[in-house]
KEROMI-758338 format. One record per residue (C-alpha): x, y, z; residue in one letter; residue number from 1. Coordinates in pm, 1 decimal. Layout:
<pts>
          x          y          z   resn   resi
          X          Y          Z      A    NUM
...
</pts>
This chain:
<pts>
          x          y          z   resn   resi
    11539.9     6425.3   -10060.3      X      1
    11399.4     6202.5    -9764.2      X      2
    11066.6     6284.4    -9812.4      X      3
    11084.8     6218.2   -10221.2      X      4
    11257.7     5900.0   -10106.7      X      5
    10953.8     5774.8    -9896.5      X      6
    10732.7     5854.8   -10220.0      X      7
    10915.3     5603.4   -10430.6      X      8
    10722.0     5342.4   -10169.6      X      9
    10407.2     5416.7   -10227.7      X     10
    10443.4     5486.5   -10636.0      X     11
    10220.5     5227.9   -10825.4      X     12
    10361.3     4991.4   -11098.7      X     13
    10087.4     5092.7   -11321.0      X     14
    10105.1     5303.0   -11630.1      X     15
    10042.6     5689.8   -11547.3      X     16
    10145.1     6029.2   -11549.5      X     17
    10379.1     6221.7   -11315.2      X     18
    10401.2     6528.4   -11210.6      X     19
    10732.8     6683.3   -11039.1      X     20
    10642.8     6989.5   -10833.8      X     21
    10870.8     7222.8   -10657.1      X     22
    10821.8     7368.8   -10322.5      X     23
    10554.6     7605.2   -10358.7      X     24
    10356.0     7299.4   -10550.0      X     25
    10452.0     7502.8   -10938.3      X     26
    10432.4     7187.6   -11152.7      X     27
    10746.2     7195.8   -11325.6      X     28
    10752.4     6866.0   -11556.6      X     29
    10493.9     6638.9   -11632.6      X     30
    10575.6     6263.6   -11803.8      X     31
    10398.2     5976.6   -11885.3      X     32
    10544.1     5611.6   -11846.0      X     33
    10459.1     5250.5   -11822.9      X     34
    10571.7     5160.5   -11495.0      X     35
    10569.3     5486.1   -11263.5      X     36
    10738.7     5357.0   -11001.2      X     37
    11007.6     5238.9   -11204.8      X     38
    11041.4     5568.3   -11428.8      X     39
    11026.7     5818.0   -11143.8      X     40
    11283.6     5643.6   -10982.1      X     41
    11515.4     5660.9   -11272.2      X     42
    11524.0     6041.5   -11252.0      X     43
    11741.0     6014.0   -10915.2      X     44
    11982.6     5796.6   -11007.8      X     45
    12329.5     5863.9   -10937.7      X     46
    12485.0     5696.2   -11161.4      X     47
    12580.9     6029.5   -11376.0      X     48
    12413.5     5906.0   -11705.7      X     49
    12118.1     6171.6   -11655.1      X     50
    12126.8     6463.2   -11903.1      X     51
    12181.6     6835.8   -11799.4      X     52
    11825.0     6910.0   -11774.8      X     53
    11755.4     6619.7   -11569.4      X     54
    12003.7     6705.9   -11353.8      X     55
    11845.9     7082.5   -11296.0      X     56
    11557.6     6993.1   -11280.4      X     57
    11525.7     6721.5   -10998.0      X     58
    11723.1     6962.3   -10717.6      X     59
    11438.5     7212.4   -10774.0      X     60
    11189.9     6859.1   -10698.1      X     61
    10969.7     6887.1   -10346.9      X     62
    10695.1     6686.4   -10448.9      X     63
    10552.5     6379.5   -10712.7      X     64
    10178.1     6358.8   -10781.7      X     65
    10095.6     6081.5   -11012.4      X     66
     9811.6     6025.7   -11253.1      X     67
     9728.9     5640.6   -11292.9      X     68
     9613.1     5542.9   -11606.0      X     69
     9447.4     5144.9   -11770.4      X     70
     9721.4     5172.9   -12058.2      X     71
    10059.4     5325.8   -12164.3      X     72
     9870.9     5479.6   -12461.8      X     73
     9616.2     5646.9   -12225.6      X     74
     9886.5     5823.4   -12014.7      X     75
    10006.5     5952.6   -12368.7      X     76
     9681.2     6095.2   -12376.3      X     77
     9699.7     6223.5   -12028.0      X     78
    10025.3     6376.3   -12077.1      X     79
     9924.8     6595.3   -12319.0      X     80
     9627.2     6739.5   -12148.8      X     81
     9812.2     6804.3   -11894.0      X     82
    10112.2     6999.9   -12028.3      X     83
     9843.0     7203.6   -12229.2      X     84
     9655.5     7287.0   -11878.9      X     85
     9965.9     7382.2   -11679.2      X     86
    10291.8     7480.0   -11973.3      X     87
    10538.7     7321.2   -11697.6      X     88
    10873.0     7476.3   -11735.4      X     89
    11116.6     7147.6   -11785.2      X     90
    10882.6     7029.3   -12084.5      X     91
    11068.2     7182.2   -12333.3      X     92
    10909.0     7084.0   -12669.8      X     93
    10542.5     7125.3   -12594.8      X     94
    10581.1     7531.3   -12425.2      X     95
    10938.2     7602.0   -12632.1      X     96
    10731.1     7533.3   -12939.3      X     97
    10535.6     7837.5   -13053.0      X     98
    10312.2     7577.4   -13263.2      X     99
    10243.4     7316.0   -13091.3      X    100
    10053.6     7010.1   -13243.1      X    101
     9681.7     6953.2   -13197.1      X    102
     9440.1     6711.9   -13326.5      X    103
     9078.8     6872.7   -13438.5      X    104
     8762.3     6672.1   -13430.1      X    105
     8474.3     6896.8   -13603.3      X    106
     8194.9     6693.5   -13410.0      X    107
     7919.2     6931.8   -13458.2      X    108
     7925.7     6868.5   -13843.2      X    109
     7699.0     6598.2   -13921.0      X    110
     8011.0     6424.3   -14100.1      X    111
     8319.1     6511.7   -13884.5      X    112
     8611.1     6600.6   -14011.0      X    113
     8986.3     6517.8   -13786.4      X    114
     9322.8     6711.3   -13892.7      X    115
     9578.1     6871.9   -13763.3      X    116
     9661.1     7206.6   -13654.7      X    117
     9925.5     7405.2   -13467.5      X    118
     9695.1     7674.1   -13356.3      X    119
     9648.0     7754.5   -12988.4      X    120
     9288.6     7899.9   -13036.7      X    121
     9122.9     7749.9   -13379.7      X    122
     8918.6     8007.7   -13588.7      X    123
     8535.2     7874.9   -13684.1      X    124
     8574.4     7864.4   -14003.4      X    125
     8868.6     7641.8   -13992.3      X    126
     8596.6     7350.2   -13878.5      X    127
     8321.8     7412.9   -14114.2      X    128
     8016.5     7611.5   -13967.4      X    129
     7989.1     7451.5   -13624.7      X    130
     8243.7     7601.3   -13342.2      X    131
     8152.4     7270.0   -13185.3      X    132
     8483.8     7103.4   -13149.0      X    133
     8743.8     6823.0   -12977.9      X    134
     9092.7     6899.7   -12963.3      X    135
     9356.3     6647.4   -12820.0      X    136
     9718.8     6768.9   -12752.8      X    137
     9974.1     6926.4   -12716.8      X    138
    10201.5     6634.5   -12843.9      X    139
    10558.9     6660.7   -12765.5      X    140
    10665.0     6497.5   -13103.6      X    141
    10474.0     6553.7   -13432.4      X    142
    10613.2     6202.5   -13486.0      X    143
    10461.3     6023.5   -13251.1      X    144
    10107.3     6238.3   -13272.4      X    145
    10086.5     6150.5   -13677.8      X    146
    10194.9     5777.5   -13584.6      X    147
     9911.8     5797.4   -13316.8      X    148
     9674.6     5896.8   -13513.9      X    149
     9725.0     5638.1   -13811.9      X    150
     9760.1     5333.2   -13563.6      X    151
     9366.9     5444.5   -13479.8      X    152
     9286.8     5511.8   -13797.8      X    153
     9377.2     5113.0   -13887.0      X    154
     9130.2     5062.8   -13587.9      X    155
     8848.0     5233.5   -13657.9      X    156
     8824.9     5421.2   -14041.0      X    157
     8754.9     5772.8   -14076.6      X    158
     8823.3     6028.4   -14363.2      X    159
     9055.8     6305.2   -14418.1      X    160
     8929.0     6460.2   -14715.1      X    161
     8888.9     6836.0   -14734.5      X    162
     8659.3     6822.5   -15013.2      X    163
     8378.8     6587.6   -15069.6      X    164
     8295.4     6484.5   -15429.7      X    165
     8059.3     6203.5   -15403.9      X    166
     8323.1     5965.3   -15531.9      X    167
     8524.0     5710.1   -15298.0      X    168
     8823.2     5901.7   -15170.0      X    169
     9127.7     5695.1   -15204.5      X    170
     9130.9     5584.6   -14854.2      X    171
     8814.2     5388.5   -14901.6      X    172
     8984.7     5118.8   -15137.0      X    173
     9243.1     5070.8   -14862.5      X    174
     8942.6     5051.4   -14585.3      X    175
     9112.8     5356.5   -14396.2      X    176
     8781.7     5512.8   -14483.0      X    177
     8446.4     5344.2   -14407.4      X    178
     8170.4     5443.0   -14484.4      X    179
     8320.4     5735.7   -14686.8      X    180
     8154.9     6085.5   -14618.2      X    181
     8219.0     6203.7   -14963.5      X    182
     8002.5     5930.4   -15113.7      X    183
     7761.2     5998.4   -14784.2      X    184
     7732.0     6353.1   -14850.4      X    185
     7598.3     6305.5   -15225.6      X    186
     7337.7     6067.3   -15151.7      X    187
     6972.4     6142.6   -15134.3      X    188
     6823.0     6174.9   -14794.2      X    189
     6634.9     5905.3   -14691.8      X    190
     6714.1     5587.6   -14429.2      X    191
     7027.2     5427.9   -14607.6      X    192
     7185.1     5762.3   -14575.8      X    193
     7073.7     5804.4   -14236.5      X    194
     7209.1     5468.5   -14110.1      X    195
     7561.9     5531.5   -14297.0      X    196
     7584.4     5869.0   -14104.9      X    197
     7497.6     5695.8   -13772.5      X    198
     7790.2     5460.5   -13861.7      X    199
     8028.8     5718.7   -13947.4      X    200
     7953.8     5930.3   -13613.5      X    201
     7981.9     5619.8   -13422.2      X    202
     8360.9     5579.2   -13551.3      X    203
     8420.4     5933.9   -13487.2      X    204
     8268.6     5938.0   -13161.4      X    205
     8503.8     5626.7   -13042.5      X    206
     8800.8     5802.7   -13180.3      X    207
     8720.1     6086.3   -12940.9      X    208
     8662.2     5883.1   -12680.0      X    209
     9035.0     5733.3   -12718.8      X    210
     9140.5     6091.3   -12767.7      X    211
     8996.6     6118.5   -12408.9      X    212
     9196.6     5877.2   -12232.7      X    213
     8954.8     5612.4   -12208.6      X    214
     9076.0     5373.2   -12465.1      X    215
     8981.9     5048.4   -12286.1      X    216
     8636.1     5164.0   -12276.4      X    217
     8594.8     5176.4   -12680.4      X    218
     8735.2     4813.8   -12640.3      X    219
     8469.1     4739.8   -12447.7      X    220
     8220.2     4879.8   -12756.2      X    221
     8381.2     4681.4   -13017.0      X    222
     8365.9     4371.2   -12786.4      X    223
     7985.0     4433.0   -12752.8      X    224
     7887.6     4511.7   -13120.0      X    225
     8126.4     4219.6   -13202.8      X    226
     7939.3     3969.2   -12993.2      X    227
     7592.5     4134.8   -13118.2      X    228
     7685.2     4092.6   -13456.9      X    229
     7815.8     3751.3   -13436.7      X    230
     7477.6     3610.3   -13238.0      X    231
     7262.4     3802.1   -13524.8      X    232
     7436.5     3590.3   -13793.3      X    233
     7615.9     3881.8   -13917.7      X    234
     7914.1     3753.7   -14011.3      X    235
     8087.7     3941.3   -14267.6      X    236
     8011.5     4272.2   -13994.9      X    237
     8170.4     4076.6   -13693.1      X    238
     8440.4     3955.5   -13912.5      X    239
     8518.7     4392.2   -13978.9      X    240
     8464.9     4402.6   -13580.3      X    241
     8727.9     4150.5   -13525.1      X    242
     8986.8     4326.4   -13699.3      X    243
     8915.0     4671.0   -13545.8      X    244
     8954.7     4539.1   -13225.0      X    245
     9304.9     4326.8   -13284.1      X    246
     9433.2     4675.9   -13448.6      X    247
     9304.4     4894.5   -13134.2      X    248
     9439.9     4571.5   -12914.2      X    249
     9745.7     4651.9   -13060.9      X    250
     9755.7     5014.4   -13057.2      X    251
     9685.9     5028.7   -12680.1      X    252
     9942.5     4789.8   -12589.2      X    253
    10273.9     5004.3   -12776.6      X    254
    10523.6     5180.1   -12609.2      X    255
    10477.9     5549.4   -12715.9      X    256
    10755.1     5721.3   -12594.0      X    257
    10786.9     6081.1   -12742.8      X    258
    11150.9     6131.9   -12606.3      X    259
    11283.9     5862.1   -12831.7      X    260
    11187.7     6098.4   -13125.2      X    261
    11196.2     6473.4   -12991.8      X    262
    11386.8     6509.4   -12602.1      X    263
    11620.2     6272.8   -12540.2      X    264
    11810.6     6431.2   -12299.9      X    265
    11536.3     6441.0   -12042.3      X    266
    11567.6     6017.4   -12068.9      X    267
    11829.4     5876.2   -11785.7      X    268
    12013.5     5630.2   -11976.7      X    269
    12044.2     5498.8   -12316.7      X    270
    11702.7     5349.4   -12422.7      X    271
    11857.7     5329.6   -12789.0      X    272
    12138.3     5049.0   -12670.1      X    273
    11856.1     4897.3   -12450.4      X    274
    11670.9     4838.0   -12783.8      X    275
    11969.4     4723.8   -12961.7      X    276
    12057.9     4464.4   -12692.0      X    277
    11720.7     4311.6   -12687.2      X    278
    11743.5     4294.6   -13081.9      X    279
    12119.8     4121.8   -13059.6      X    280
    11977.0     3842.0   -12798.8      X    281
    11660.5     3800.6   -12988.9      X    282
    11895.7     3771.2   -13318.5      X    283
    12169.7     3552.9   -13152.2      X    284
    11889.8     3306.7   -13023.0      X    285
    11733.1     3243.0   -13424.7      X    286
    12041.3     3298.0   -13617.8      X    287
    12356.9     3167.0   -13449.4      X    288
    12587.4     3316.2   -13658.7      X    289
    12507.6     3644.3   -13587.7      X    290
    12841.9     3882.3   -13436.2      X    291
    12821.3     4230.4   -13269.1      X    292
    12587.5     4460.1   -13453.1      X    293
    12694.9     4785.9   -13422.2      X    294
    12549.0     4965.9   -13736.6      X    295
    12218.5     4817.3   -13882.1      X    296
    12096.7     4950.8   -14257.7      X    297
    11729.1     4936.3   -14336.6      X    298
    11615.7     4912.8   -14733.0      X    299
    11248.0     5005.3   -14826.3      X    300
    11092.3     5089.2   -15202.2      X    301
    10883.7     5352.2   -15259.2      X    302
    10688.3     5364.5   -15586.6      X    303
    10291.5     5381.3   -15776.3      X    304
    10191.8     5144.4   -16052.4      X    305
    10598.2     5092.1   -16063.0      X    306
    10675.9     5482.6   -16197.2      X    307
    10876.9     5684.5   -16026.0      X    308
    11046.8     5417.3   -15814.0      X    309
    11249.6     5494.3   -15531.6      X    310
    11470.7     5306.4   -15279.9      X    311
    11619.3     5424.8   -14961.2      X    312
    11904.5     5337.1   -14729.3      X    313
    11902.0     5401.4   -14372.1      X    314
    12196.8     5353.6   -14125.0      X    315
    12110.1     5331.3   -13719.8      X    316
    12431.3     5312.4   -13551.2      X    317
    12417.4     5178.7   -13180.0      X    318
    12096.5     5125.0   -13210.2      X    319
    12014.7     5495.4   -13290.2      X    320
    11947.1     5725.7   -13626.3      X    321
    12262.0     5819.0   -13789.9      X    322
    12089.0     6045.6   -14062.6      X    323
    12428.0     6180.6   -14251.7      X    324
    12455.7     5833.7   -14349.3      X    325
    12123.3     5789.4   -14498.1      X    326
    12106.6     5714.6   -14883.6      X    327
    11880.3     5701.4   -15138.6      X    328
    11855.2     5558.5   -15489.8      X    329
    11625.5     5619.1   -15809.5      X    330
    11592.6     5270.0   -15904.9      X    331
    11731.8     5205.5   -16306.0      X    332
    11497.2     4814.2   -16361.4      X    333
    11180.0     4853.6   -16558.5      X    334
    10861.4     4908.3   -16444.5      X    335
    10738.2     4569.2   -16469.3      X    336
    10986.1     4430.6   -16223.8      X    337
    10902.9     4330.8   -15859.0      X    338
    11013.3     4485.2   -15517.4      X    339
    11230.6     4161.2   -15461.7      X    340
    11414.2     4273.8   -15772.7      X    341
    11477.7     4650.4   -15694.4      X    342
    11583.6     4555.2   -15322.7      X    343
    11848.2     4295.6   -15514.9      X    344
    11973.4     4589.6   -15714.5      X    345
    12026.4     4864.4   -15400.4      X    346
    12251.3     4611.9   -15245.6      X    347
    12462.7     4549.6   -15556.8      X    348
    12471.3     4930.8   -15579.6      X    349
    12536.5     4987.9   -15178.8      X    350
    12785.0     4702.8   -15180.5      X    351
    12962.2     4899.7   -15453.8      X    352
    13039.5     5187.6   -15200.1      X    353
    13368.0     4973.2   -14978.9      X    354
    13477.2     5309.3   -14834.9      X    355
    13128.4     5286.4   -14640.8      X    356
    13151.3     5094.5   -14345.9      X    357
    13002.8     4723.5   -14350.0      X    358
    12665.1     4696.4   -14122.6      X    359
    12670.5     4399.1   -13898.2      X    360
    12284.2     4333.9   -14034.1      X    361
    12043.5     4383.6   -14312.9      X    362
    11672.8     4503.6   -14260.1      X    363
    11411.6     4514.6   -14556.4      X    364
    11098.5     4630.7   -14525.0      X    365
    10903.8     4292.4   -14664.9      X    366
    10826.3     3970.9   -14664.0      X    367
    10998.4     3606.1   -14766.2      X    368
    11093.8     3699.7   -15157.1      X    369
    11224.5     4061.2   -15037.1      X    370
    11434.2     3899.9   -14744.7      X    371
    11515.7     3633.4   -15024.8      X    372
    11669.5     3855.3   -15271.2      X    373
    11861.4     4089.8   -15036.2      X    374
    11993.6     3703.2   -14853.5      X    375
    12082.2     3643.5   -15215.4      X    376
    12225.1     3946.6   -15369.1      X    377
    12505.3     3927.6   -15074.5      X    378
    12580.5     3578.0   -15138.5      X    379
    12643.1     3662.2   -15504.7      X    380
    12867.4     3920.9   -15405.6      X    381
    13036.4     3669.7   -15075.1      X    382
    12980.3     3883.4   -14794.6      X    383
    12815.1     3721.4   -14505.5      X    384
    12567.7     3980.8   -14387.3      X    385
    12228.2     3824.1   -14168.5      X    386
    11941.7     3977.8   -14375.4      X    387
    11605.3     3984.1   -14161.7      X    388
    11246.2     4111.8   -14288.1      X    389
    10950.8     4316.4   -14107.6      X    390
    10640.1     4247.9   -14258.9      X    391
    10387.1     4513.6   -14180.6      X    392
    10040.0     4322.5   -14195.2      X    393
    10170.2     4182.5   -13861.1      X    394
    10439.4     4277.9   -13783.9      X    395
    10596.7     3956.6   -13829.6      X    396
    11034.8     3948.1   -13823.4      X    397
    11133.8     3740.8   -14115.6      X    398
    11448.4     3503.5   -14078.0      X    399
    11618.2     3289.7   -14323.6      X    400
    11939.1     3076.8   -14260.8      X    401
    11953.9     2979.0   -14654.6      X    402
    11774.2     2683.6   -14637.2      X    403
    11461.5     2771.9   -14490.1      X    404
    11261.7     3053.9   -14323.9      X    405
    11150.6     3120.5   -13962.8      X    406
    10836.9     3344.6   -13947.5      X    407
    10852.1     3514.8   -13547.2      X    408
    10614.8     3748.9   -13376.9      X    409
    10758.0     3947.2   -13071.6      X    410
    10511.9     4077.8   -12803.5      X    411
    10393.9     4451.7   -12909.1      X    412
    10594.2     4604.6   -12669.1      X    413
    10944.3     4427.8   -12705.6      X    414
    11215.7     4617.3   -12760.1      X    415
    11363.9     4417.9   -13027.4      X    416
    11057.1     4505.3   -13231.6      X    417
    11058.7     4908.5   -13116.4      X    418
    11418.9     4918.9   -13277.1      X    419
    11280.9     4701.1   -13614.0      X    420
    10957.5     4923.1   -13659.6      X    421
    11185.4     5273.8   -13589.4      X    422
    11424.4     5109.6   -13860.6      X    423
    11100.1     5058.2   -14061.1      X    424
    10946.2     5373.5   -14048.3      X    425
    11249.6     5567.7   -14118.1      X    426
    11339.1     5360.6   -14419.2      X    427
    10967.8     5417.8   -14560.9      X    428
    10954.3     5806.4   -14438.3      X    429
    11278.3     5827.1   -14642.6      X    430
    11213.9     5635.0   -14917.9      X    431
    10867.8     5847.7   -14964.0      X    432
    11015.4     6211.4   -14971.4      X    433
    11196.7     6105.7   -15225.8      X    434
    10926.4     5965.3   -15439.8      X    435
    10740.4     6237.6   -15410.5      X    436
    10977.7     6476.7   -15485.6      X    437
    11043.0     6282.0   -15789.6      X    438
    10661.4     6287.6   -15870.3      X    439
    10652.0     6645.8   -15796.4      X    440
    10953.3     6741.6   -16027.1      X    441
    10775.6     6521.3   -16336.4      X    442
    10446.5     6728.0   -16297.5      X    443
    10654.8     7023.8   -16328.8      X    444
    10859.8     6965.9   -16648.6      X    445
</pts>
């Protein structure tokens, strides 16, 4: 391993993609990481906490080509072109998986369409009339490809919709979708309609271009068009400008890290107690009285216009998913009454359960009144449990020592925040299947 030894000097720190090759130059892994020569290094470590892939795997390891990239996200990108060109053996999920994820851009419609699709080879008319397509992927985790592809749909709107009435799609009232090709598609020809399709393609053309790898480069764009629109006294547009680019800002600056959801044997070390560290420090430093978390439990609501309200309950234990102990609740209050007020009534109802083991913290998806009433509904029953809120406008972490709150924003790629939003998102993910399986059992009576 000399030779693999004198490559860890000239590694970059950059974010990239590697490639492990064996001797006669067979790529047999590829990755994607922040800091390559910190990551590459990891994988021959002899400390014995590598996983039994790992450890067949790097034996069979004669040479490391690396792929440097501007951003984390972009080697995301490149990692997945990459396993699709060359199916290396050690990348289990992508070639084990006989349907791998893809994501479709129909760019030869006038008004493209983006989904899904775990097709190989796509059939025409699967993209309208035009065979004139994009495709992104393989992704490793389905996870992190849907999660991808709503971060950029915050950033820059597009629509989703397999049929086009005329009528604003849902999406449009939430500005997911702007301008929306269903309303687009109804309108008379003439240079309104023109200009709106113009618009549209621009979005989708962006998206492709982030698709592509070259995510700093749409930055770029926004910054321009921003600047223009701002020096034309267009305020209102440079105001929309603003908040794509903070939202794309964003999305190019977070860890995506597939393994955490899909391979995580392939990961030397325990990235899951990493997270959970960085969370305890963070905690200790704003609320004093905080002891050794070992199991956090996550609340979110799930509901529309107030029917069919759900709650859920999930448990991470040492900082990682323990889904047997996930719960969920059909919430019994009225209608009428607010989220604060259904998140007091799932910790009565949790607190109920003492042969269920006490979590060392309390996470609700929500603001001041929902970290309120949880703070409150464990003081009315006396048990001393820190309560702490993610808010998801900006991802602010809500603290409150009983007499007044502490608003916090942690950079994008702390770890502290990873292990909140992964609480987060499996709370909500939870919280919804329930819902709608609620929803869908009503339509069916």
């Amino acid at each position: 391993m000399e030779h693999i030894s004198k490559t860890f000097l000239t590694l970059p720190r950059s974010p990239g993609v590697y490639l492990f090759k064996d001797s006669a130059g067979v790529i047999l892994y590829v990755g994607k990481a922040k800091n390559l020569a910190n990551r590459v290094r990891q994988y021959f470590t002899s400390d014995g906490s590598i996983g039994g892939k790992t450890r067949r795997l790097v034996p069979q390891i004669q040479a490391i080509e690396v792929v440097q990239t501007d951003t984390e996200f972009d080697a995301l990108i490149q990692e997945a072109k990459l396993i699709h060109a060359y199916q290396p053996k050690y990348n289990a999920i992508a070639k084990d998986d006989k349907s791998p994820l893809y994501m479709v851009v129909t760019r030869g419609e006038r008004l493209p369409r983006i989904f899904f699709s775990r097709k190989r080879t796509l059939e025409p008319h699967e993209v309208g009339r035009s065979t004139n397509r994009f495709i992104a992927g393989p992704f490793q985790s389905s996870r992190i490809a849907r999660t991808l592809l709503g971060k950029i749909r915050r950033a820059i709107p597009f629509c989703t919709e397999k049929h086009r009435t005329g009528k604003p799609c849902f999406y449009t009232h939430l500005g997911l979708c702007a301008p929306c090709p269903s309303v687009i598609e109804k309108m008379p020809e003439g240079e309104e309609k023109s200009l709106l399709i113009r618009s549209y393609r621009k979005n989708i053309a962006r998206i492709t271009t982030i698709l592509s790898g070259r995510s700093k480069y749409v930055v770029r764009q926004i910054e321009r068009d921003m600047e223009q629109s701002a020096k034309s006294l267009r305020f209102e547009e440079a105001t929309a400008l603003r908040q794509e680019l903070l939202e794309l800002r964003a999305l190019i600056t977070r860890p995506f890290d597939p393994h955490i959801f899909s391979d995580e044997r392939l990961i030397p070390g325990d990235k899951h107690l990493d997270r959970l560290g960085a969370l305890s420090k963070f905690l200790k430093k704003s609320l004093p009285d905080v002891g050794t978390i070992i199991r956090i439990e996550c609340i979110d609501i799930a509901h529309i216009g107030g029917s069919w309200t759900t709650g859920s309950l999930v448990v991470f234990t040492q900082g990682s998913p323990d889904t047997s102990l996930y719960r969920r609740f059909r919430i019994k209050m009225p209608q009428s009454t607010h989220d604060a007020s259904r998140i007091r009534e799932i910790i009565v109802r949790r607190m109920k359960h003492t042969e269920w083991d006490m979590p060392g913290l309390v996470v609700v998806d929500g603001g001041k009144p929902q970290v309120r009433a949880a703070y409150d509904a464990l003081g009315s029953l006396s048990i001393p449990i820190p309560v702490i809120g993610l808010s998801k406008r900006f991802e602010e972490i809500i603290l409150f020592d009983g007499t007044k709150f502490n608003v916090c924003r942690l950079p994008l790629d702390s770890q502290a925040l990873l292990l909140l939003q992964h609480l987060r998102d499996e709370a909500h993910r939870f919280a919804r299947s329930y819902h709608t399986k609620l929803r869908a059992l009503s339509f069916n009576v």
